[in-house]
N, C-alpha and C positions, 0 to 999 in steps of 0.2 A: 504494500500500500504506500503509495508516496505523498509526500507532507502536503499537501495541494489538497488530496481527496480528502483525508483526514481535518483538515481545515475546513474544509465546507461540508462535515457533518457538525462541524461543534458549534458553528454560528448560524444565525437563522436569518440572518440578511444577508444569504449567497442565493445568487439564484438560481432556480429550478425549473424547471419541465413545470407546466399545468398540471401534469397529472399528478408528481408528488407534492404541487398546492394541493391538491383534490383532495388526494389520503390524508395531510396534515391535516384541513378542513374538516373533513368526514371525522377525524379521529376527538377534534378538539370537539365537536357536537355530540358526536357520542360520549366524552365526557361528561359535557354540561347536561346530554339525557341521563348520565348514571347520576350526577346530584341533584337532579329533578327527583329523581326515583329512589334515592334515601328521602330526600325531605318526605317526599308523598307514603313512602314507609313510615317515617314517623306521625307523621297526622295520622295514618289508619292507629298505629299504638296508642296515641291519646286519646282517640276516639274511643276502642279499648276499652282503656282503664277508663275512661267515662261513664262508659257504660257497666264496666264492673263494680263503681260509685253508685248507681244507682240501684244496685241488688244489693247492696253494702247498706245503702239506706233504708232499706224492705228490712233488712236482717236488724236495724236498730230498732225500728219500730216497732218489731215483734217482741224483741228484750226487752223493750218499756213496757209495751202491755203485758207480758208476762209479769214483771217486776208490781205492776198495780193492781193485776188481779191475784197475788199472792197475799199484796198488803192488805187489799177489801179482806179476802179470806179472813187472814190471820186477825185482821181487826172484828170481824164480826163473831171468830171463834171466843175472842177473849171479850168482847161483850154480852155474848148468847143470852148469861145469867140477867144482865140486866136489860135485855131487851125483854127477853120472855116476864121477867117479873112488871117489867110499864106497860107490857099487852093485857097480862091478866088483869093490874088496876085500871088500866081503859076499859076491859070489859066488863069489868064489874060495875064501873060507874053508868057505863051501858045500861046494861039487865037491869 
């Protein structure tokens, strides 16, 4: 290889044949189509996790209502006695 060809692969203002414009062209778009096509990867991932946000939020809602139909329970187990005792004097005052 003689220093002349070697020269005119390392700098990019020697000129060329249109067709090795054409490849470089062709090649530099087909890069810019591969970071088109990460970024557009990443919006489908966030879109994703967005929507896995929103079953995430379903799953919280269920915990709360679990969480406050335990409390009613347990609140009305530990007042049973005196509900049932204010029924009966309502009813009495009733009859």
């Amino acid at each position: 290889m003689n220093a002349t060809a070697s020269f005119r692969n390392q700098t990019p203002f020697v000129s060329c044949s249109p067709h090795i414009r054409r490849r470089r062209a062709v090649r530099r778009a087909m890069s810019a189509r591969r970071e088109v096509n990460q970024v557009l990867k990443l919006f489908d991932a966030l879109e994703r996790l967005q929507k896995r946000e929103d079953g995430q939020t379903m799953a919280e809602y269920g915990v709360v209502l679990a969480v406050i139909t335990i409390a009613v329970f347990t609140a009305l187990a530990l007042l049973s006695g005196n509900i049932v005792s204010a029924i009966t004097r309502v009813a009495g005052y009733v009859s």
